[in-house]
C-alpha positions as CSV (number, residue, x, y, z in Angstrom):
1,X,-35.6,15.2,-79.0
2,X,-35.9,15.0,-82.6
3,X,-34.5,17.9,-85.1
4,X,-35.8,19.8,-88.1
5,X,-32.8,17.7,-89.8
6,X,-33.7,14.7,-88.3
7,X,-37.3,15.1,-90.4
8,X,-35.6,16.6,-93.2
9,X,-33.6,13.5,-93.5
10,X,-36.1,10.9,-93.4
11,X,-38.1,12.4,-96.1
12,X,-35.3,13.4,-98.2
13,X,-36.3,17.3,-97.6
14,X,-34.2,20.5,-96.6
15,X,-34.7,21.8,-93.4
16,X,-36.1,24.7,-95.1
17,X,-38.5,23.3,-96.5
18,X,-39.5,21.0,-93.7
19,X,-39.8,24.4,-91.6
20,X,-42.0,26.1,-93.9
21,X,-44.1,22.7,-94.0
22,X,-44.5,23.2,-90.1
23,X,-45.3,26.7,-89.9
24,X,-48.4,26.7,-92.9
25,X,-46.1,28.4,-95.5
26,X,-48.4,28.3,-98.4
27,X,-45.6,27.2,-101.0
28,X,-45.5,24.1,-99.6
29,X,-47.7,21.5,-101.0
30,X,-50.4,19.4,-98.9
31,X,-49.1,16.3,-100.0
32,X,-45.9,17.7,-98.6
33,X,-47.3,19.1,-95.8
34,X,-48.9,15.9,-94.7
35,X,-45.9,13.7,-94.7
36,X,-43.8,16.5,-92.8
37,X,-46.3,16.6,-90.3
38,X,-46.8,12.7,-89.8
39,X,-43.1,11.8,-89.4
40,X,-42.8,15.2,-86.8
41,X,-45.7,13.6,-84.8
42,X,-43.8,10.4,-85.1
43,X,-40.6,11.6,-84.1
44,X,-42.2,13.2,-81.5
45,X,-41.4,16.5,-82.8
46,X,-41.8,19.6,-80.6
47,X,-40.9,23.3,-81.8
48,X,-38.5,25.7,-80.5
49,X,-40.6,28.7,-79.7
50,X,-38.5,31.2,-80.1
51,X,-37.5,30.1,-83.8
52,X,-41.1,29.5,-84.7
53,X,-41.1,33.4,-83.6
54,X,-38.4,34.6,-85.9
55,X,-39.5,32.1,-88.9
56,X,-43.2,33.1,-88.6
57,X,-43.7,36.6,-86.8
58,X,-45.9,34.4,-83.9
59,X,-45.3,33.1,-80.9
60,X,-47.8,30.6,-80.7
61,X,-49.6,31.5,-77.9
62,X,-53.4,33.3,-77.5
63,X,-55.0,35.1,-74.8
64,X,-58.1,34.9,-72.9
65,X,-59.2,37.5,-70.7
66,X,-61.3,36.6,-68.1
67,X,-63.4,39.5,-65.9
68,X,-63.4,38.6,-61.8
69,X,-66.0,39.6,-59.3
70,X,-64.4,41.7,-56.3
71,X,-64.5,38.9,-54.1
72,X,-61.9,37.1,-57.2
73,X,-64.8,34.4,-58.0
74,X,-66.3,34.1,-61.6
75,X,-69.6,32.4,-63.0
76,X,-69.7,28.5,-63.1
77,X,-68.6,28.1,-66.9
78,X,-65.7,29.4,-66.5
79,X,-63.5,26.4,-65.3
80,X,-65.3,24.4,-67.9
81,X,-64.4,26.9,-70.7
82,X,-60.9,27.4,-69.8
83,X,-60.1,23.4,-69.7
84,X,-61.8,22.6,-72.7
85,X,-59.9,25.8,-74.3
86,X,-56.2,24.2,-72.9
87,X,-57.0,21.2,-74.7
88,X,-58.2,22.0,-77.6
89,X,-55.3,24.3,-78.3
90,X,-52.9,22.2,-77.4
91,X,-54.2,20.0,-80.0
92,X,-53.4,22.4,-82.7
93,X,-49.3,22.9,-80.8
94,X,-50.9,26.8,-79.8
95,X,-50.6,27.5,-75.7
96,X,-53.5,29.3,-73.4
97,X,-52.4,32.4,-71.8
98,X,-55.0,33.2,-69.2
99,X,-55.1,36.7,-67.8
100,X,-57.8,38.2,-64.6
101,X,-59.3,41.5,-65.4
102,X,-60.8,44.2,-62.5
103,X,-60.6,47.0,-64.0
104,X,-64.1,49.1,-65.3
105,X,-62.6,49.7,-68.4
106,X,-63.0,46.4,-70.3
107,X,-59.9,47.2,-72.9
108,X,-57.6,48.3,-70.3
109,X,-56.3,44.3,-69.8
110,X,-56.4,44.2,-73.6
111,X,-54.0,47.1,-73.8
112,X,-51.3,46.3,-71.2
113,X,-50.7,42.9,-72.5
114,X,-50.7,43.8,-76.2
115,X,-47.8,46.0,-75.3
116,X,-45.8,43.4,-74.6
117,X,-46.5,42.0,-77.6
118,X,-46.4,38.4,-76.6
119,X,-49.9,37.0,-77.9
120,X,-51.0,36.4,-81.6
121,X,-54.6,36.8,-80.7
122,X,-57.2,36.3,-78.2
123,X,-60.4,34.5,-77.4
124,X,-63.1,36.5,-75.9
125,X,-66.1,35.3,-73.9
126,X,-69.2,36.7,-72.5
127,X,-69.7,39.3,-75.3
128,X,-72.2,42.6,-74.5
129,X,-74.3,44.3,-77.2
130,X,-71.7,47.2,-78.4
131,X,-69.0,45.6,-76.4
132,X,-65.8,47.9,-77.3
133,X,-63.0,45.1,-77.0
134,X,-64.1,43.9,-80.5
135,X,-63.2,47.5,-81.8
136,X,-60.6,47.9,-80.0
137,X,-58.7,44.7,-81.4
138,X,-60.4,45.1,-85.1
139,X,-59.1,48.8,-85.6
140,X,-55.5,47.2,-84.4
141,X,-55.5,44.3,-86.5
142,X,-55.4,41.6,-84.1
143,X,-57.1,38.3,-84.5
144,X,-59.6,37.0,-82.1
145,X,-62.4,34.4,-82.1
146,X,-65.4,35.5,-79.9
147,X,-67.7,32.7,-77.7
148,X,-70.9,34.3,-78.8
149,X,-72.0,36.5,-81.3
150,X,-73.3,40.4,-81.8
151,X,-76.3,41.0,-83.8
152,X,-75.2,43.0,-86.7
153,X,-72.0,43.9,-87.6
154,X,-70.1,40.0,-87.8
155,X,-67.1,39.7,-89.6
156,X,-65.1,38.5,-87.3
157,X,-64.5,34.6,-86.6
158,X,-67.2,33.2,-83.4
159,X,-69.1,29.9,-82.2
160,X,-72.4,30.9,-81.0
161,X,-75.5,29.2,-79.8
162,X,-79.0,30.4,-81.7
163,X,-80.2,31.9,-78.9
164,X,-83.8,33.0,-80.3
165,X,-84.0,28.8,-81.3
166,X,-83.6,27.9,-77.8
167,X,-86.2,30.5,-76.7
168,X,-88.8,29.4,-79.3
169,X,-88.1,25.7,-78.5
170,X,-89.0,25.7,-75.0
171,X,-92.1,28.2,-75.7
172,X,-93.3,25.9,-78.3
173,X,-92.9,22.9,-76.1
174,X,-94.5,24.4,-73.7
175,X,-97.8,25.5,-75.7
176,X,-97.9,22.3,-76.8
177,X,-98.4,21.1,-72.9
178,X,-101.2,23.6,-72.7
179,X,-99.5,26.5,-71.0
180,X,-100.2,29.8,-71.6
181,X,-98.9,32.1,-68.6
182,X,-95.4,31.2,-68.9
183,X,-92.2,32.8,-67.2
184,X,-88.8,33.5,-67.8
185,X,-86.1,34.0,-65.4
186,X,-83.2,34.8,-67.5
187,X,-79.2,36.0,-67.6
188,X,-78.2,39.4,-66.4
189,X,-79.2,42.2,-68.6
190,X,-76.8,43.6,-71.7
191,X,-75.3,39.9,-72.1
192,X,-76.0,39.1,-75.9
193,X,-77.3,35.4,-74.8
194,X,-79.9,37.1,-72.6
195,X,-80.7,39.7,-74.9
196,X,-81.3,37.2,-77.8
197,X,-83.5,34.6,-75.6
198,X,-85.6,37.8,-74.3
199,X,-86.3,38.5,-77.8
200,X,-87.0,35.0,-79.1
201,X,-89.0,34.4,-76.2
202,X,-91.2,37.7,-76.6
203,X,-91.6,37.1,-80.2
204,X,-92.9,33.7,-79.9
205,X,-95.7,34.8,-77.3
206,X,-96.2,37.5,-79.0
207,X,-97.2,35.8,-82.7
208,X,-99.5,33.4,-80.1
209,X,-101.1,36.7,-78.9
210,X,-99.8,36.1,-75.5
211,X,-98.5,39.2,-72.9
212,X,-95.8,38.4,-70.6
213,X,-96.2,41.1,-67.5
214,X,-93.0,42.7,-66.7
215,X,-92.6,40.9,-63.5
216,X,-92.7,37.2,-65.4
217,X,-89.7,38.4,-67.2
218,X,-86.4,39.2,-65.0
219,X,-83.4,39.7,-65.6
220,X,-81.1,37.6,-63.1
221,X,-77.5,37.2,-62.3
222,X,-77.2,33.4,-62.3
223,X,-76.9,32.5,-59.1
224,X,-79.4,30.2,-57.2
225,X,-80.6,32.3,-54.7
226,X,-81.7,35.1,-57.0
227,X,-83.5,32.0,-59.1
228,X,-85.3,31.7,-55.5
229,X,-86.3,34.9,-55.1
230,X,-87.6,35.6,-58.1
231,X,-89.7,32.9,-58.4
232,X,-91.3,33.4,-55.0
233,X,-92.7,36.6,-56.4
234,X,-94.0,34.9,-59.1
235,X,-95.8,31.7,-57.4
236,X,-96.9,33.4,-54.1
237,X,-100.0,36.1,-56.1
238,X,-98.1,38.9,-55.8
239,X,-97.4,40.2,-58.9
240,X,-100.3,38.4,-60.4
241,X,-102.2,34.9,-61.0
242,X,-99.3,32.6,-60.8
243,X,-97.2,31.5,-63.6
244,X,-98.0,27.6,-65.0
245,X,-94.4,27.2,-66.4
246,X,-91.2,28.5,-65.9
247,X,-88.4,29.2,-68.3
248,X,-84.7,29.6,-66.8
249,X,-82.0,30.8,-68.4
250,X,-79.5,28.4,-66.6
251,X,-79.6,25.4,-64.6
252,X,-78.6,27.2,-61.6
253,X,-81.6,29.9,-61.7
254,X,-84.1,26.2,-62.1
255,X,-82.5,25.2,-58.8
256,X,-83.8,28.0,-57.0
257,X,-86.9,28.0,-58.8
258,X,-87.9,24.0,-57.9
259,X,-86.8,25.0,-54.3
260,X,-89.2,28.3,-54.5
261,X,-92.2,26.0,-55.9
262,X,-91.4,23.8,-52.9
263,X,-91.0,26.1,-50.2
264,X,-94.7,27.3,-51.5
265,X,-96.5,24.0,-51.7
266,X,-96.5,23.6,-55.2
267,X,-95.7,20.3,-57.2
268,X,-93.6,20.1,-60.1
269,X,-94.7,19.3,-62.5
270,X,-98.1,19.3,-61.6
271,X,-98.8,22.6,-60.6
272,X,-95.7,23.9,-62.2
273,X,-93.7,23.2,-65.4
274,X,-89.9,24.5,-65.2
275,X,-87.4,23.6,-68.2
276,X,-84.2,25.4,-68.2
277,X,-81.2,25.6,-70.7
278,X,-78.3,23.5,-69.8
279,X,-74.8,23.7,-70.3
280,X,-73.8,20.4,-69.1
281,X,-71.3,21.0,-66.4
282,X,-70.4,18.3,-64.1
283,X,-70.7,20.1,-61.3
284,X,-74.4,21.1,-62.1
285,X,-76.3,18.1,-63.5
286,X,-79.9,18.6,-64.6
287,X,-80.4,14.4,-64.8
288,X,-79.9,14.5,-61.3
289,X,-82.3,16.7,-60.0
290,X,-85.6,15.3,-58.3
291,X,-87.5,15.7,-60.6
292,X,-85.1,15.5,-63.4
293,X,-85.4,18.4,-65.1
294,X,-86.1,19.5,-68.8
295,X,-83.6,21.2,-71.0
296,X,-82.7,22.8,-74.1
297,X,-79.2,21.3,-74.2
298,X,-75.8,22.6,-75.4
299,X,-72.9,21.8,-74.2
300,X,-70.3,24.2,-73.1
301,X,-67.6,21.7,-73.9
302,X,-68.7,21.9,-77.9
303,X,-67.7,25.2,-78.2
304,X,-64.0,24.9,-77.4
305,X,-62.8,22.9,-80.3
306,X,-64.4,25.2,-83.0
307,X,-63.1,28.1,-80.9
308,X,-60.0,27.1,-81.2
309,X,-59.8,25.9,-84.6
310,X,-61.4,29.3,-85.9
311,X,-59.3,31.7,-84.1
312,X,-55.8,29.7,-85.3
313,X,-57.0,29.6,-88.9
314,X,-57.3,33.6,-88.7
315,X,-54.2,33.9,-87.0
316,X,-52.5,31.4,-90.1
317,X,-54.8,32.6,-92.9
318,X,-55.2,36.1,-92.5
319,X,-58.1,38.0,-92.5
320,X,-60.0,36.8,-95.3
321,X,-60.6,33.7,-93.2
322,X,-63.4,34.3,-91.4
323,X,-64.7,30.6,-89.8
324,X,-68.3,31.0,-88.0
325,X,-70.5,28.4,-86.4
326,X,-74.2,28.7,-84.7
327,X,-75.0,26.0,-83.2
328,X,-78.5,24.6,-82.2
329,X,-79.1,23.0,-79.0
330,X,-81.4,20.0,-78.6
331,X,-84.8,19.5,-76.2
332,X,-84.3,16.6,-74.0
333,X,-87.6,16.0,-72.1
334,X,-87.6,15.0,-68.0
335,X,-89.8,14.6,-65.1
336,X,-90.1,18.5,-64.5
337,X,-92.7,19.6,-67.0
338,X,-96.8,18.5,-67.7
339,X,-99.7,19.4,-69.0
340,X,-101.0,22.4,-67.8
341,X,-103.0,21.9,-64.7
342,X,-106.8,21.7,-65.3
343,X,-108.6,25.2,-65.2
344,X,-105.0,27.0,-65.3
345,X,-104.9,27.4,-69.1
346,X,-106.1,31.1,-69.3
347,X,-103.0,34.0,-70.2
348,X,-102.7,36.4,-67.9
């Protein structure tokens, strides 16, 4: 396995030197820093952790926390998000510590690992509106990147989705077909994703002059069967003159929607639009559905990378780094929306 001296040699550097090179030291040059870096990789090259520790103050390693369900399962995303995570780390020579949280108190896994002092940071997902783990690391000074972002107070590194843009994109698209009673089944309550696509979606009715009754717009843990539900009681009359078009928050929630429609007698798309936003994971494919199915499109898989990359730059850089990204996800139209069907057009 090759040595600090064995790159030091090569390139006619101290070991010093080629050390600092490694570890982001900003004396060192970029020209420098470059060739150090290319003859490591060459060499194959792989640190000693616990001298990178003594050299740098970090360990090279971050945390993600990761809430469980009582019955130990989490949502869909999650493999998805912790792979892509792994890799894109491991890219950058920084390990994935992955930890399961139970408790009520959503710090409490945050303060029983930072006292072992371990991690140089941490990666949250699923943010809430006010959610206290972003105080509670800020007012320690330790770094962390966040999968979403909190309207308001952002100076902290994230990758985010526009959440109000995919909202107004399926709305719009859905105008344009005609529709005017359209629905939304969408994430569980207090998540910032949900909280930002309700807004979008009200404000783009709204400036159409278009009321959404309370019972076209739910709030859903995304799960298929809830999907189901929920749209029963918006296609059978219940709550009101059937919905032309639904909106769903999540692939999952359109699953039980198209079964809901079918279970009822109704055709999609031509007694019922449905477009949903899509995450792409392999296990949940919307090009495979009969029909195929709409989507505002975003990969889950795009955020890792920039993830990564901005929570190791404030680790490195300190915290006048502060990388952000918002993302906007694309409208790829399927077999699961129409025009709206003749003499349906009215709002409710």
């Amino acid at each position: 396995m090759a040595t600090l001296k064995d790159i030091g040699e090569e390139l006619g550097l101290s070991t010093a030197t080629v050390s600092r090179a490694l570890n982001d030291f900003p004396e060192v040059n970029a020209a420098t820093r470059t060739r150090v870096v290319e003859v490591a990789t060459r060499l194959g090259y792989r640190p000693n952790r616990i001298a990178q520790r003594l050299v740098t103050g970090r360990s090279g390693m971050v945390g993600m926390i990761v809430k469980v369900n009582p019955d130990m399962s989490t949502d869909r995303n999650f493999l998805e998000t912790l792979t892509g995570l792994t890799a894109a780390l491991a890219q950058r020579d920084v390990e994935l510590v992955l930890s399961v949280d139970q408790h009520d108190n959503p710090i409490a896994a945050y303060q029983r690992i930072l006292e072992r002092g371990i991690l140089d940071g941490f990666i949250l997902n699923a943010p809430q509106l006010n959610d206290p783990r972003i105080e509670f690391l800020r007012q320690r000074g330790i770094p962390f990147a966040v999968h979403g972002v909190i309207p308001g107070d952002t100076d902290y590194p994230y990758y985010a989705v526009n959440n109000h843009g995919i909202a107004k994109v399926s709305v719009d698209f859905l105008l344009s077909l005609g529709h005017r009673r359209i629905a939304y089944l969408n994430g569980e309550r207090g998540h910032v994703y949900s909280e930002e696509r309700a807004a979008g979606f009200a404000k783009v009715m709204q400036a159409e002059g278009l009321g959404v009754p309370d019972a076209f717009h739910t709030f859903l843990e995304p799960v298929e069967n809830e999907g189901y539900l929920s749209a029963i009681n918006m296609l059978s009359g219940r709550a009101g003159p059937r919905p032309t078009a639904i909106i769903c928050s999540s692939v999952v929630l359109a699953v039980g929607a198209m079964r809901a429609a079918k279970d009822l007698g109704l055709n999609v798309p031509s007694d019922l639009s449905i477009i949903a936003h899509d995450d792409d994971l392999p296990d949940m494919r919307s090009d495979t559905l009969v029909p195929q199915l709409t989507v505002t499109m975003s990969p889950l898989r795009d955020a890792c990378v920039p993830l990564a990359n901005h929570l190791i730059d404030r680790i490195t850089s300190g915290p006048t780094v502060v990388p952000q990204t918002v993302a906007e996800a694309r409208l790829v139209v399927r077999a699961s929306t129409a025009t709206v069907p003749l003499g349906h057009s009215d709002p409710w």
